[in-house]
C-alpha positions as CSV (number, residue, x, y, z in Angstrom):
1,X,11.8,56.9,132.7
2,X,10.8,60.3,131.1
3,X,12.2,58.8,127.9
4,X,10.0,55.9,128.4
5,X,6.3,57.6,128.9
6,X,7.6,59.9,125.8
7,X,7.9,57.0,123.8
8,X,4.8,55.4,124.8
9,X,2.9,58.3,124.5
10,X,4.1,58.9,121.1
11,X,3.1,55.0,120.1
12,X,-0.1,55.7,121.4
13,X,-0.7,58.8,119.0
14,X,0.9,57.2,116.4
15,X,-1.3,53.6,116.6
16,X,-4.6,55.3,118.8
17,X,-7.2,54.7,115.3
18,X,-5.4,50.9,115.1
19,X,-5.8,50.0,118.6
20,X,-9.2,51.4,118.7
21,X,-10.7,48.9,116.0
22,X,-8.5,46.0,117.7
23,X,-10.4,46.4,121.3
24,X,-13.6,46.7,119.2
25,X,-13.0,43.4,117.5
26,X,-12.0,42.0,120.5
27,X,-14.7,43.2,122.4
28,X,-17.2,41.7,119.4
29,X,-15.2,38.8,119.5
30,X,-15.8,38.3,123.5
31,X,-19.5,38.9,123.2
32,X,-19.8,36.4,120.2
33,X,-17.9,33.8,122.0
34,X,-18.9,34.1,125.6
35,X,-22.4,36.0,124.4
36,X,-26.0,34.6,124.6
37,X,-28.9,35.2,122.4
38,X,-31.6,36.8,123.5
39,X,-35.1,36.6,122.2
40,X,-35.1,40.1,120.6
41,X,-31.9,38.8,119.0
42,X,-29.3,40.9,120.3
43,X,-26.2,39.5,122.3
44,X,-25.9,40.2,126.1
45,X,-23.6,37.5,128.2
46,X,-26.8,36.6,130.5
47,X,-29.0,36.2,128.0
48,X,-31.3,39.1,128.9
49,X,-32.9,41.5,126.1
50,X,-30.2,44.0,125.6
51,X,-31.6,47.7,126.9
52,X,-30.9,51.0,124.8
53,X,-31.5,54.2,125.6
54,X,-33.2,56.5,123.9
55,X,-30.2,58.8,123.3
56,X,-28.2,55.8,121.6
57,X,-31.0,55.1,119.7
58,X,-31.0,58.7,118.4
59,X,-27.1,58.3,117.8
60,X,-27.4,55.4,115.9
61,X,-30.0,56.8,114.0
62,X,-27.9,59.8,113.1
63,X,-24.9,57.8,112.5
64,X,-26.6,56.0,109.9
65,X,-28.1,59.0,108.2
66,X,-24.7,59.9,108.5
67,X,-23.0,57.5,106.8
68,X,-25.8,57.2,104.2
69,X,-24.8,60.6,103.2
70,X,-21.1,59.9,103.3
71,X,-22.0,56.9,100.9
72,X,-24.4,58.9,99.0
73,X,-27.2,56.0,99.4
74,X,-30.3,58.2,99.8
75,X,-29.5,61.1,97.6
76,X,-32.8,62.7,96.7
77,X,-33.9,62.6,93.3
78,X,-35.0,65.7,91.5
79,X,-38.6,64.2,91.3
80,X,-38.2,63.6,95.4
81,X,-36.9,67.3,96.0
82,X,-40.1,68.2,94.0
83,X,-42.2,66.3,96.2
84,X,-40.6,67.6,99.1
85,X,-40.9,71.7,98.1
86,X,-44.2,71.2,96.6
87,X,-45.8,69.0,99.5
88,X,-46.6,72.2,101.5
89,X,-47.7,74.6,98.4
90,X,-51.3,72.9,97.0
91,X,-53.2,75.4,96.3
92,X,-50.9,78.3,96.1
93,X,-53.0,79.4,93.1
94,X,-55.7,80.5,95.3
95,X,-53.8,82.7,97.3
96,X,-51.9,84.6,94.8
97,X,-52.4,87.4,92.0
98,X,-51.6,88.0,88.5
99,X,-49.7,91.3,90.1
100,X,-48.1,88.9,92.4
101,X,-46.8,87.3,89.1
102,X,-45.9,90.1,87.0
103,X,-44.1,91.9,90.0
104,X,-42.3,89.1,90.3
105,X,-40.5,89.6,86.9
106,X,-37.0,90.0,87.2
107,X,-35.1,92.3,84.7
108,X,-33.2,91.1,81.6
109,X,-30.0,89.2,81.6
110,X,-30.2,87.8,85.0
111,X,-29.0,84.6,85.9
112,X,-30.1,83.9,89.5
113,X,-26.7,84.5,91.0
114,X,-24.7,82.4,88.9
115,X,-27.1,79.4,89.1
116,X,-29.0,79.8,85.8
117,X,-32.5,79.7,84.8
118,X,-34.2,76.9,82.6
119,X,-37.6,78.6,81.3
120,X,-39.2,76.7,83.7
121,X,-37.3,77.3,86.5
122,X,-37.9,81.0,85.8
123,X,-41.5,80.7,84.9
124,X,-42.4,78.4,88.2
125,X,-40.4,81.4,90.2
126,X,-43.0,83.6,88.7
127,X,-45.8,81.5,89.3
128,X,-44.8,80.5,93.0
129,X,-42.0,82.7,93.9
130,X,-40.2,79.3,94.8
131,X,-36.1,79.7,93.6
132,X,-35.4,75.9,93.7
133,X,-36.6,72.9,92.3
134,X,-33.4,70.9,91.7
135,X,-30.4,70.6,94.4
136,X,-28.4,68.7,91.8
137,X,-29.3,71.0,88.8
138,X,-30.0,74.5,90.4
139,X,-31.0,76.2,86.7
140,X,-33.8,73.5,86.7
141,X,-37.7,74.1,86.8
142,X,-40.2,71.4,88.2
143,X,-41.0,70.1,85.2
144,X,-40.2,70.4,81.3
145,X,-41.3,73.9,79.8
146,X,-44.4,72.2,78.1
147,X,-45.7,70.8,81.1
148,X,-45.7,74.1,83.3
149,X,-49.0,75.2,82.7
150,X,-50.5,71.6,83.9
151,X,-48.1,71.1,86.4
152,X,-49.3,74.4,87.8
153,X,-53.0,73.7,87.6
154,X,-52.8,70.3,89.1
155,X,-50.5,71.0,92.1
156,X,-50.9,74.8,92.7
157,X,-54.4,75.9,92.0
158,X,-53.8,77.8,88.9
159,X,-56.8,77.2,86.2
160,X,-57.0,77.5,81.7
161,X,-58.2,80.4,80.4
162,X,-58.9,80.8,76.3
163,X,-57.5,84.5,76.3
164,X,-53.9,85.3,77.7
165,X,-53.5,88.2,79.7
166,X,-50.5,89.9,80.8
167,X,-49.0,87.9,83.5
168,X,-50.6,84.9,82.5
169,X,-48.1,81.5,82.5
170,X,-48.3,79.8,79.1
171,X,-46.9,76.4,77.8
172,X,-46.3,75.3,74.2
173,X,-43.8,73.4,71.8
174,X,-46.0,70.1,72.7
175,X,-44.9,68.3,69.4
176,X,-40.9,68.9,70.7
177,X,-38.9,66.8,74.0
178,X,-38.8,70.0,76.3
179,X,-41.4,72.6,74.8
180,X,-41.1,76.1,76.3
181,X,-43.0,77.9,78.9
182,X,-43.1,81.9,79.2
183,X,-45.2,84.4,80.9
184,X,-46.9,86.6,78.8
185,X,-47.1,90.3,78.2
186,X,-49.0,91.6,75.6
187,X,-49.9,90.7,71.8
188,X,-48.2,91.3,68.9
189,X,-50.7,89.6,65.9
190,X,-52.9,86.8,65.7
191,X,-50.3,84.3,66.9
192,X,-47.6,86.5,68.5
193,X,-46.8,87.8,71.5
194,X,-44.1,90.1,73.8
195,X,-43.0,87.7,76.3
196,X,-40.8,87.2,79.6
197,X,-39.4,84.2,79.8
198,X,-35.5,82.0,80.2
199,X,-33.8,80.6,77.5
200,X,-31.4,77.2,77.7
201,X,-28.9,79.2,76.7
202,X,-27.5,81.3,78.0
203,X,-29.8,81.0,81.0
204,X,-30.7,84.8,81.8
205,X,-34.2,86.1,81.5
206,X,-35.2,87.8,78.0
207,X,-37.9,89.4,76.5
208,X,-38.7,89.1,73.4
209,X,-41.4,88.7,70.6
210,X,-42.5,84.6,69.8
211,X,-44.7,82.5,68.3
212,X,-47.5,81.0,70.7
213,X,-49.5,79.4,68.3
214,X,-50.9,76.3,69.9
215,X,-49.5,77.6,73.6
216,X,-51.9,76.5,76.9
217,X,-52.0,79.8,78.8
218,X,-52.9,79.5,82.7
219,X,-54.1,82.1,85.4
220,X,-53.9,82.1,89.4
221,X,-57.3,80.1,90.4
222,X,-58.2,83.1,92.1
223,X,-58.4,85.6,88.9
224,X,-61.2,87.3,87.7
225,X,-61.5,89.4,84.9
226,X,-62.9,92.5,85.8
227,X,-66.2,92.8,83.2
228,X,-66.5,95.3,81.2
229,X,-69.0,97.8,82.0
230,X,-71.8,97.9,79.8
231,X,-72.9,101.7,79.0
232,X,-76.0,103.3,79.7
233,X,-77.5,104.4,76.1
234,X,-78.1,108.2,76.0
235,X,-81.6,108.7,75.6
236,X,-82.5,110.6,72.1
237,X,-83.8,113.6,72.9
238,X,-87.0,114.8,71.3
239,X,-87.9,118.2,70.0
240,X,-91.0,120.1,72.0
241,X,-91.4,122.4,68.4
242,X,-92.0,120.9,65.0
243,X,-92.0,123.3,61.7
244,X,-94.4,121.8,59.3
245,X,-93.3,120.2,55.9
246,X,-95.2,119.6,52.6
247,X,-97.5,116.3,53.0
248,X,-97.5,116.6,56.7
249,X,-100.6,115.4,58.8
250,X,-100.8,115.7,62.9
251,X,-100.9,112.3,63.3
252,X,-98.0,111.7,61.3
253,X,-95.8,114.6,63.2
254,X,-96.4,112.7,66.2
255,X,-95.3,109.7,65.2
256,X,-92.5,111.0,63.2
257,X,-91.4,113.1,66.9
258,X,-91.9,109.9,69.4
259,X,-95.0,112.4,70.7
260,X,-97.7,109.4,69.9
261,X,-97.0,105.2,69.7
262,X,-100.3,104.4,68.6
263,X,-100.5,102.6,71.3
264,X,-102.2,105.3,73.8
265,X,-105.0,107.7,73.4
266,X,-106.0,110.8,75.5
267,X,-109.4,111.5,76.1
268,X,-112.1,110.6,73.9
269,X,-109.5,112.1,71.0
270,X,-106.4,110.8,69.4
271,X,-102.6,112.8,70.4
272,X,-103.8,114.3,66.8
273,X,-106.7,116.2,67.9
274,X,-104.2,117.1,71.4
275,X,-102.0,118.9,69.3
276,X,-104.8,120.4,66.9
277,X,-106.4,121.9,70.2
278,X,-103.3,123.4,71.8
279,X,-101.7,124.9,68.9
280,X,-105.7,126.5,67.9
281,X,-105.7,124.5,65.1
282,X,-109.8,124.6,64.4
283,X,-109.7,121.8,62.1
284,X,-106.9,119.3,62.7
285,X,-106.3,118.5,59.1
286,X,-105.9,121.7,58.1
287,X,-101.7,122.9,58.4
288,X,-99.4,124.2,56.0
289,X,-95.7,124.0,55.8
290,X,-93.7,126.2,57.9
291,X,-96.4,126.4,60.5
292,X,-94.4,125.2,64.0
293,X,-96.1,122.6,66.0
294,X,-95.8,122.6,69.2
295,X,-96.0,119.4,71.7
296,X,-98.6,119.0,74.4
């Protein structure tokens, strides 16, 4: 008897997945034959819309998702991981700094862990601090390196500005497939510049000195360049003594020292006869050179 149940047991092991699917078939098989339609369109055997819980519903819904992913039916797309990571960042732009971006700068030769860096991979990280763009291609940016300064302006805030400065996101290489994108540091010449950026190969972050002729530079949309203060002129002093030269008149010392405008007179006199009275001078056209003149 022992012997028996042994063997049974073991059949049952052996054949459990086979005999599984046969009582399902033959289950589906009862229902078809001996089922009714209902008008919802399932198949109960009186005929009555079939009830489901809301757990089963949740079970089949997870089962599905389940074997979508086994089937790899509803992989998302690079474009639809995009969508997905960028869907809760509009306006980012706003809310972060040029220091955001250059502290975000990571040093030379790395390779984010093994996974790589595309320029624009690396230059959206600087941008957003956001790692990942691409589950199936992890050294991918959001877009091509070209497009990074518009992607960034149209989906994060980020606006144009004529003049890079350091820390500023730039795109160029718009007459090439991919272009190139880099953040820049400082310039070099007319059409050069020291940059940070990732290169396709071999993926690790460099600096180096490029060409940006032609590049599209963009800043966070809430930068402002602090103006430059404009100075206060120094006032130029005027002497209160002057020492008479050779052709000299009153009226013409006062003009020459800022003492008289010609546009003011004191008293019933001219500044000429002022200066006439307080240095004793009887007759104000009568000075020689080296007398000093002093100012009322």
């Amino acid at each position: 008897m022992k012997k028996l149940i042994r063997s049974l047991s073991n059949y049952l092991q052996n054949h459990l997945a086979a005999l599984v699917v046969i009582f399902v078939a033959l289950l589906c098989s009862a229902f078809i034959i001996f089922g009714v339609k209902s008008e919802d369109g399932s198949i109960t055997l009186d005929g009555s819309n079939a009830v489901i819980s809301e757990s089963t519903e949740k079970f089949i819904e997870d089962s599905q998702a389940a074997l979508n992913r086994i089937m790899n039916t509803d992989t998302p797309t690079d474009e639809e991981t995009i969508k997905i990571n960028d869907s809760e960042e509009v306006g980012l732009g706003f809310y972060t700094t040029i220091d955001d971006i250059i502290n975000r700068r990571l040093p030379d030769g790395n390779n984010d862990g093994g996974r790589g860096w595309q320029c624009s991979k690396y230059t959206g990280y600087l941008a957003t601090g956001k790692r990942e763009y691409s589950t199936s291609h992890p050294d991918y940016g959001p877009v091509n390196g070209k497009d990074v300064a518009a992607w960034l302006v149209k989906n994060y805030g980020f606006k144009y500005i004529d003049q890079p400065v350091k820390g500023a996101i730039g795109s160029g290489g718009f007459n090439t497939q991919y272009g190139h994108t880099a953040m820049y540091l400082y310039s070099t010449g007319s059409n050069t510049a020291m940059v940070n950026d990732a290169n396709y190969t071999p993926l690790t972050v460099s600096t180096h000195n490029m060409n940006i002729s032609g590049w599209k530079w963009v800043v966070p949309g809430s930068y402002n360049p602090t103006p430059t203060p404009t100075p206060t002129p120094t006032p130029t002093p005027t002497a209160d003594t002057y020492t008479v030269q050779k052709g000299d008149t009153l009226g013409g010392i006062a003009r020459k020292m800022g003492w008289y405008t010609g546009d003011k007179l004191f008293g019933d006199d001219g500044y000429a006869q002022q200066l006439a009275e307080y240095n004793n001078i009887a007759w104000r056209g009568l000075i020689y050179p080296g007398q000093v003149i002093k100012k009322k």
